[in-house]
C-alpha positions in Angstrom: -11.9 189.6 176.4 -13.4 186.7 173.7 -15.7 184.2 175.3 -13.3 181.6 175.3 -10.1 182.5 176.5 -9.8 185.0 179.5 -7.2 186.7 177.9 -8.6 188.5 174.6 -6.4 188.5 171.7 -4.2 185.5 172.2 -1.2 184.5 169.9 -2.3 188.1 168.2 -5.6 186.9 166.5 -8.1 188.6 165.7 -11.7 188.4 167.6 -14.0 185.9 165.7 -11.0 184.7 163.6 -9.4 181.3 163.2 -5.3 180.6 162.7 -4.7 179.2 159.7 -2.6 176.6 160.9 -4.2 172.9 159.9 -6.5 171.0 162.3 -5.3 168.8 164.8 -7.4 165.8 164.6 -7.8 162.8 166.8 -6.4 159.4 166.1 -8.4 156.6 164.1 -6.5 153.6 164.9 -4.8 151.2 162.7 -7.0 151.2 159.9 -6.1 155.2 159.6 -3.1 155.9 158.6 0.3 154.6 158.8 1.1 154.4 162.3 -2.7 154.6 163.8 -2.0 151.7 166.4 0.7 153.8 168.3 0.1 156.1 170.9 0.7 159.4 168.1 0.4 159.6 165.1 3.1 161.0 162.8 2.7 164.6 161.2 2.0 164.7 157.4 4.7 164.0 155.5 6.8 161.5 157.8 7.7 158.4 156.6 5.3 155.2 157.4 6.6 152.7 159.4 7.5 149.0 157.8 5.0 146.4 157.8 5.1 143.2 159.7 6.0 140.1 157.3 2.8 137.9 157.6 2.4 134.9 159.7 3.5 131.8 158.2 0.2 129.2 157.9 -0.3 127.2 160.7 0.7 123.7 160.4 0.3 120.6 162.7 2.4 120.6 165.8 4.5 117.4 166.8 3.1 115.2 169.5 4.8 116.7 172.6 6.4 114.1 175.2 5.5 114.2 178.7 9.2 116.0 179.6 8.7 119.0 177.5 4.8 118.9 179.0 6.7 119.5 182.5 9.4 121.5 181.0 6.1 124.1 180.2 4.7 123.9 182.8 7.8 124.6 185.1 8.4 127.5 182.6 5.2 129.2 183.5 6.0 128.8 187.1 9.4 130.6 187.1 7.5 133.2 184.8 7.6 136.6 186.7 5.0 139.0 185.2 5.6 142.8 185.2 2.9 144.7 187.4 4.0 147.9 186.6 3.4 149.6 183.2 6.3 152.1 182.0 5.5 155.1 179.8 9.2 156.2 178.1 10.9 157.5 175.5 9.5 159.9 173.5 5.7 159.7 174.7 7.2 160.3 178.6 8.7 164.0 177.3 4.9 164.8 176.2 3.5 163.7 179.3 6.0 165.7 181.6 5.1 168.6 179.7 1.8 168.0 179.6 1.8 168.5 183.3 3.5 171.9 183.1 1.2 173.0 180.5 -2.1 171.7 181.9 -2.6 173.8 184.8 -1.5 177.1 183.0 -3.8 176.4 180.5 -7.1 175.9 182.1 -6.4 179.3 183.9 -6.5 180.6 180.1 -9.5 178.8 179.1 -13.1 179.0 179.9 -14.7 175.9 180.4 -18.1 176.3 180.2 -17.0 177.8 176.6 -14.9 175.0 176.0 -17.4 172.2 176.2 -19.3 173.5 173.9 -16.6 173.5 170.9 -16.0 170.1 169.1 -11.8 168.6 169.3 -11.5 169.7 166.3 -12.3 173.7 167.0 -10.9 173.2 170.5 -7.5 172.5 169.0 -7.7 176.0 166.7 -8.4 177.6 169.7 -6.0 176.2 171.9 -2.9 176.2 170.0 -2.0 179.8 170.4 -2.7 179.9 173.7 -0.4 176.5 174.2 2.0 178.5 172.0 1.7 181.5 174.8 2.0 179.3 177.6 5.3 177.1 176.1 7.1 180.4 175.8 6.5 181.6 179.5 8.0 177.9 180.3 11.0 178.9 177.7 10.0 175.1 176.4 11.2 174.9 172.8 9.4 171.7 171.0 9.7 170.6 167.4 6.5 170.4 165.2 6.0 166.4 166.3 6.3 167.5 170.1 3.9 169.9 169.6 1.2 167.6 167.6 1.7 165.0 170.9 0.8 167.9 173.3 -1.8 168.9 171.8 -3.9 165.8 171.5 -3.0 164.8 174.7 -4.1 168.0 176.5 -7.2 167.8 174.2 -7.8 164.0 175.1 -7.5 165.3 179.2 -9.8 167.8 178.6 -12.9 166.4 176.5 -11.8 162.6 176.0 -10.9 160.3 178.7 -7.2 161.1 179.1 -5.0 158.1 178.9 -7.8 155.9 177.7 -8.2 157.5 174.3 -5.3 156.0 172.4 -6.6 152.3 173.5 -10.4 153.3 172.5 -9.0 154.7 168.9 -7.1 151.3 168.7 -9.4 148.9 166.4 -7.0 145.9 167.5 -8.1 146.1 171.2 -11.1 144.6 172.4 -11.2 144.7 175.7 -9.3 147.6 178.4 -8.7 146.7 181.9 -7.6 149.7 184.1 -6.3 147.9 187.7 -6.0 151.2 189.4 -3.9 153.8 188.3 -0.4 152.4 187.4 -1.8 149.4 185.9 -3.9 148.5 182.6 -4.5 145.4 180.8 -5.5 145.0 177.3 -6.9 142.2 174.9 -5.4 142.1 171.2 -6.4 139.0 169.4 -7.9 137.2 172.0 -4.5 137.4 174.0 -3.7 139.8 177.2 -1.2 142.4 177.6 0.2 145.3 179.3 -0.6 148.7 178.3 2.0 151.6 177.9 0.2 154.0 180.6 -0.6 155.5 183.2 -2.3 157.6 185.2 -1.6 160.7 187.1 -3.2 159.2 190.2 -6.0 157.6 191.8 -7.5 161.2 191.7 -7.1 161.6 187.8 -8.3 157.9 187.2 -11.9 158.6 189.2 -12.5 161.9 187.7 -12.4 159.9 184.3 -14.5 157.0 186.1 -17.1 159.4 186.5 -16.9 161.5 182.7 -17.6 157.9 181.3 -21.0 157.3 183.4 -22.7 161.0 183.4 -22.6 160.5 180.3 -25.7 158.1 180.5 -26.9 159.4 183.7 -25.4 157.2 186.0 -23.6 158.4 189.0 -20.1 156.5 190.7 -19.1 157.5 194.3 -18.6 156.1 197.6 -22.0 155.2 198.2 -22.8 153.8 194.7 -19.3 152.1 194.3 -20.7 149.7 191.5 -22.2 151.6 188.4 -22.9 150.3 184.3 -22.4 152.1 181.3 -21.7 152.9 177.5 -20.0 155.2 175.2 -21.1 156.7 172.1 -20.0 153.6 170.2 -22.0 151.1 172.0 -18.6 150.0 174.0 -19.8 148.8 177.4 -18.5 150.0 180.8 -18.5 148.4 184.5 -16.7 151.1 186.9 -16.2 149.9 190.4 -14.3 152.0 192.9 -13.2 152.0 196.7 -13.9 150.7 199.1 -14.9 147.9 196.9 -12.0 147.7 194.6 -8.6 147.6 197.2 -6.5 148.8 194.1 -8.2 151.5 193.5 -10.5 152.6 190.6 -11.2 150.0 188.1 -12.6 150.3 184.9 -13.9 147.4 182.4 -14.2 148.2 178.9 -15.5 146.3 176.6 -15.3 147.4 173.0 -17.7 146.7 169.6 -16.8 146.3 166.4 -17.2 149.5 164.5 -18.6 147.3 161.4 -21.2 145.4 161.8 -20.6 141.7 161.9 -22.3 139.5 159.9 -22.9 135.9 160.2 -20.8 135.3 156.8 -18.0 137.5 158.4 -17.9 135.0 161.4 -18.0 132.3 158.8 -14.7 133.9 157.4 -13.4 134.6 160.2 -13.7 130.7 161.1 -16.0 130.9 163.8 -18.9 128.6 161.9 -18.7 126.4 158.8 -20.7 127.1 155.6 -23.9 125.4 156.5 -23.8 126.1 160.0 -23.8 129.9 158.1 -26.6 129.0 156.2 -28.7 126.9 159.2 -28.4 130.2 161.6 -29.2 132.8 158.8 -32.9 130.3 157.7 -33.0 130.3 162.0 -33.4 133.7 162.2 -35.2 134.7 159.3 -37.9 131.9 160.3 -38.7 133.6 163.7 -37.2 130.4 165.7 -36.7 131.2 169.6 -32.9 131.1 169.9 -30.8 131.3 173.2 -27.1 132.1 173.0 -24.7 130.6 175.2 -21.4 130.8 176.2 -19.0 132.1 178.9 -17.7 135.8 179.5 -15.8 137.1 176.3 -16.8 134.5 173.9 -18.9 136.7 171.5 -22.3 136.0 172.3 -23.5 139.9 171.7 -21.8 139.8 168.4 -23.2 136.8 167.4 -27.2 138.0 168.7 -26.5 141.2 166.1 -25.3 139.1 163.3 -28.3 137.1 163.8 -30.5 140.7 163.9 -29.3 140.9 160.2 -31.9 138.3 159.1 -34.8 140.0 160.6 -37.6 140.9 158.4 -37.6 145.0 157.7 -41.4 144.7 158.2 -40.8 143.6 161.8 -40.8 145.9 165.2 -38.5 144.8 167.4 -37.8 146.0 170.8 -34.2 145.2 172.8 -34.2 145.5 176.7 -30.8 146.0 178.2 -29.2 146.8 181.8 -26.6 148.6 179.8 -27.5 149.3 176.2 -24.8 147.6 174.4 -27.1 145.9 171.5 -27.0 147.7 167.9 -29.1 145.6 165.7 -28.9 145.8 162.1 -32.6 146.3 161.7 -34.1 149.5 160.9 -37.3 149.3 163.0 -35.7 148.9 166.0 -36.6 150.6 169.2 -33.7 150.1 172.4 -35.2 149.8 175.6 -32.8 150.3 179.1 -33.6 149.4 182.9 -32.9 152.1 185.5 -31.1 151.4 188.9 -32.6 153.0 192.4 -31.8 156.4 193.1 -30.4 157.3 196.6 -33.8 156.7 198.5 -33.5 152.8 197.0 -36.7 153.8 195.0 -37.4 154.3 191.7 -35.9 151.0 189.9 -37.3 149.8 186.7 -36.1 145.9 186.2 -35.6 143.9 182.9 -39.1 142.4 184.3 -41.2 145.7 184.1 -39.8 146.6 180.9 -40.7 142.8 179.9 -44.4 143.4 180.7 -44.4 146.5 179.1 -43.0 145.4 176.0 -45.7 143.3 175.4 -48.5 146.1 175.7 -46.3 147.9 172.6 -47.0 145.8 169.9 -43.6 144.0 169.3 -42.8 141.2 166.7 -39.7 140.3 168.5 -38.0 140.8 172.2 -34.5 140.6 172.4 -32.6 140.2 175.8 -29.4 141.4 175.9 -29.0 139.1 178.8 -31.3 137.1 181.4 -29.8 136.5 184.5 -32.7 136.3 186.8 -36.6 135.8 187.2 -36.7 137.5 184.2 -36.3 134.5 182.5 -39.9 133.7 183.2 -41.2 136.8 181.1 -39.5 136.2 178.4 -40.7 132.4 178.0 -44.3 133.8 178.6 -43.5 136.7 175.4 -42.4 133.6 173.1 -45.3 131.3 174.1 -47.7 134.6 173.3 -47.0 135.1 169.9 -43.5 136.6 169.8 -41.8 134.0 168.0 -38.5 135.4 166.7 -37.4 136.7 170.1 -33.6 136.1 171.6 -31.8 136.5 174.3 -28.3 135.4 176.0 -27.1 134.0 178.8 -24.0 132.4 180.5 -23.8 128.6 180.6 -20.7 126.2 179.4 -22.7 123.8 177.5 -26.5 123.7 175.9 -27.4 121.2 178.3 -26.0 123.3 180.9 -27.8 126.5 179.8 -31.2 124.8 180.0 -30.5 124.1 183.6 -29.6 127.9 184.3 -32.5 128.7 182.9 -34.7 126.2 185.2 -32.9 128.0 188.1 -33.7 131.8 187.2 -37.3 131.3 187.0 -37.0 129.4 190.5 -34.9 132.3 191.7 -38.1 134.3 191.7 -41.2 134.0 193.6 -43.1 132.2 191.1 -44.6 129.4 193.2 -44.9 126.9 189.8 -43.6 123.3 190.2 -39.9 122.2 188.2 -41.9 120.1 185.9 -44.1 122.9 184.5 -40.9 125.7 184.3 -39.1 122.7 181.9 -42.1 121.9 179.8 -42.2 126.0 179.4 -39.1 126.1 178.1 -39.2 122.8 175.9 -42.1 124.3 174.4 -41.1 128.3 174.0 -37.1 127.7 173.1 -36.1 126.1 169.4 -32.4 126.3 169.2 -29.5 127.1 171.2 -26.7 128.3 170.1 -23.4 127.9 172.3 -20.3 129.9 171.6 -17.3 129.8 173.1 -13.9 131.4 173.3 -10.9 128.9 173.1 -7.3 129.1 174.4 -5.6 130.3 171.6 -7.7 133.1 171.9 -10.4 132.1 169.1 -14.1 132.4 169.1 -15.7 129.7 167.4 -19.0 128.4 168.0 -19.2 125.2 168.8 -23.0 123.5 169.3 -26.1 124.2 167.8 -28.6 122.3 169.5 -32.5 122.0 169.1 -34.8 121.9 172.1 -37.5 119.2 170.8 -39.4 118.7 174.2 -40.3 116.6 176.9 -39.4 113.2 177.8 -41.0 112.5 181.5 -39.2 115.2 183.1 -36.2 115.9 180.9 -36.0 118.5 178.1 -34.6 116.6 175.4 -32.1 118.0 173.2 -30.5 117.0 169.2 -27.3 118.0 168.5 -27.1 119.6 164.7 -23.3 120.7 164.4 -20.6 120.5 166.7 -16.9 121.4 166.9 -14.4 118.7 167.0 -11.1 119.8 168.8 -8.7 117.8 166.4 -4.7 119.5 167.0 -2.9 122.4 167.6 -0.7 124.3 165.5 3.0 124.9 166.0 2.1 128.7 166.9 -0.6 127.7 169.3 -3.6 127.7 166.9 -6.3 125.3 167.6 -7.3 123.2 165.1 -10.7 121.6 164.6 -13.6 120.1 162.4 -17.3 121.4 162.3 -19.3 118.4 162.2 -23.0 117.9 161.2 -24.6 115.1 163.1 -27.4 114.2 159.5 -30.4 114.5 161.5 -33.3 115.8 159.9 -34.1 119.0 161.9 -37.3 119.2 164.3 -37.8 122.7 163.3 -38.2 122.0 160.2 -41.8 122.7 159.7 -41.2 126.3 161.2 -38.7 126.8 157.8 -41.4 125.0 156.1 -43.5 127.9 156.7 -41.3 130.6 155.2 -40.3 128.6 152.3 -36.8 127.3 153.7 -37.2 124.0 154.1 -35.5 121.7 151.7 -32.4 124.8 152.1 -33.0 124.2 156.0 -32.8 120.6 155.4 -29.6 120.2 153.5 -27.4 122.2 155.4 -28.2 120.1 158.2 -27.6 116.8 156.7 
């Protein structure tokens, strides 16, 4: 009998020895091969499929009159959106199987050996015994059928079932499982159904729960909530019944593999040239910097671009809930809070690690995210000679986000009168930056705005650039003008320090 299988000598092999078939290897997504966005990919040698013609370039759309206004809206009132998703065709054959196959084979296997083999080694291993197991079934399957099964058993056994072909995907950004027979995904900025399912609610929690003992988090009925991450830095809400009334749903949202840059967001359109070249001289100077903007609109991407432009000299410490930050800096040292355990004891807040922080000798603190009286701590870090440090936050406007910001700290038991919290942050913040994601599905980033102080009791604010919504395109596109307002910066003397000033200066104007 060999460690791994319980049955010694399967398919006729040798102990120790590995078939010489080729490796099985998982999908990479688009960018892999020919067919890398589908749910398989096709065996070597099988003709790629025909590229899409590319998008004609977006032109300005004819004023609409008020009937064909109505006419759209009634149109999205008729609109009847499927809540089912269908797997069929060729990838429902695979699945059936599966099913037939999957129980056989874990009476074969050894799991305890089994984890401890990579996909790759697994899929030497298990395709003689698969092999075994489809002729006690007297299923016949072509080579393609049998490439599909494999990496589907292999996904259900060390991935996340289902979930594997949408995290291999580089065109979705966000998954949405609503229970077992329905998941949403985000291409492009857009929503849409995903082609599967799940076996049941039963299949769906046990891969609710892979995804958060993975970082030592535990999911079950009385811890229904629970945050986490994958290897790749995608971050993970799970919530499950009795909470959710649809079952188990999970919230994925994915990163970029490459790291963004701020001149890749310029590309992209997000920012003009000089607002480009006013955030890069932003962060290189150390200026405090809040991001803003609502859920989705790219304010973690935009806090890692910024990392780029740290010094390589600098230490610079990240506190997360759910580590989700991957800074492009090398001396970098990630720092996560911990929920209670069962007791209720044992929590360690964004606040404590705050205060910690600041006994390890940082140059920077970045917050992935303030959303309470840690607010306060980070304030006192930039007032104590932290300059440099970031966080983010959710507000709709930068006027708006300095009023969130008044209300965290009073959300705490600091007993410190309104007027002292605002001059705190007039003095400790220098720029905000406020992204946002627009209908058409776009992120762009639309204010950045300078905190120059007090006036009685109101922070006062200058606009440097703005967005100017101008038309839409005949395919939905939103188009607009980025706007410098030519006023001389008040933070110029900090870019005055590092030697950026007159550069500082004329992207502004």
């Amino acid at each position: 009998m060999s460690a791994f299988g319980k049955k010694g000598n399967a398919g006729g092999m040798k102990p120790g020895s590995r078939p010489a078939f080729g490796v099985a290897r998982p999908m990479k997504g688009a960018g892999a091969g020919p067919r890398g966005g589908e749910q398989f990919p096709p065996i070597p040698g099988e003709a790629p499929a025909p590229r899409p013609a590319p998008a004609p370039s977006p032109s300005l759309a004819k004023p609409q009159s008020t009937s064909e206004a109505i006419d759209r809206l009634n149109e999205r009132m008729a609109a009847i959106n499927e809540t089912n998703s269908e797997v069929g065709g060729f990838e429902a054959s695979v699945h059936k199987i599966k099913e037939q196959v999957l129980p056989r084979l874990l009476e074969r296997v050894d799991p305890e050996a089994a984890a401890t083999l990579s996909k790759e080694e697994l899929s030497e291993e298990f395709r003689p015994i698969i092999m075994e197991v489809l002729a006690e079934l007297k299923v016949t399957l072509n080579r393609r059928e049998q490439f599909a099964l494999e990496k589907v058993l292999i996904d259900e056994l060390l991935g996340f079932g289902p979930l594997e072909e949408l995290l291999n995907d580089p065109d979705v950004s966000d998954i949405m499982v609503n229970g077992p027979d329905q998941t949403y995904i985000e291409k492009k900025g857009k929503l849409q159904l995903a082609p599967i399912r799940f076996r049941d609610e039963q299949h769906l929690f046990q891969i609710a729960q892979r995804i958060v003992n993975q970082v030592g988090r535990r999911v079950d009925q009385t811890t229904p909530l629970a945050d986490a991450r994958l290897k790749d830095g995608s971050r993970v809400n799970v919530i499950v019944p009795p909470l959710s009334l649809r079952g188990t749903a999970i919230s994925i949202r994915k990163f970029s593999e490459k790291p963004i840059t701020l001149d890749m967001l310029r590309d992209f359109g997000s920012m003009s040239d000089k607002m480009c070249t006013a955030l890069k001289i932003a962060g290189a100077c150390r200026m405090n910097i809040v991001i803003s903007g609502g859920t989705g609109s790219g304010k973690t991407t935009m806090l890692n671009a910024l990392s780029k432009m740290i010094d390589p000299g600098e230490r610079v410490l990240t506190i997360e809930d759910a580590a989700e930050l991957r800074l492009q800096q090398p001396h970098w040292l990630p720092l996560e809070t911990r929920p209670p355990n069962l007791e209720g004891q044992g929590a360690i807040t964004i606040g404590d690690l705050v205060k910690n922080a600041l006994r390890m000798r940082p140059d920077r603190i970045i917050l992935g995210e303030i959303r309470g009286a840690e607010c306060f701590d980070l304030l006192a870090a930039m007032n104590t000679g932290h300059d440099g440090s970031m966080c983010t936050l959710h507000a709709n406007s930068p006027r708006e986000c300095l009023g969130r910001m008044e209300n965290m700290i009073l959300m705490g038991d600091i007993k410190i009168p309104k007027e002292a919290i605002s001059r705190q942050i007039a003095e400790s913040v220098d720029l905000i930056v406020q992204v946002k994601r627009l209908r058409d599905g776009s992120r762009r980033t639309t204010n950045i705005t300078e905190v120059i102080g007090m006036e009685g009791d109101v922070i006062v604010t200058q606009e440097l650039f703005k967005f100017e919504y101008l038309d839409e395109s005949e395919d939905g596109k939103i188009l607009g003008e980025f706007r410098a307002s030519g006023l001389r910066p008040y933070t110029l003397e900090k870019a005055r320090q590092f030697g950026f000033d007159q550069a500082y200066l004329e992207a502004c104007l």
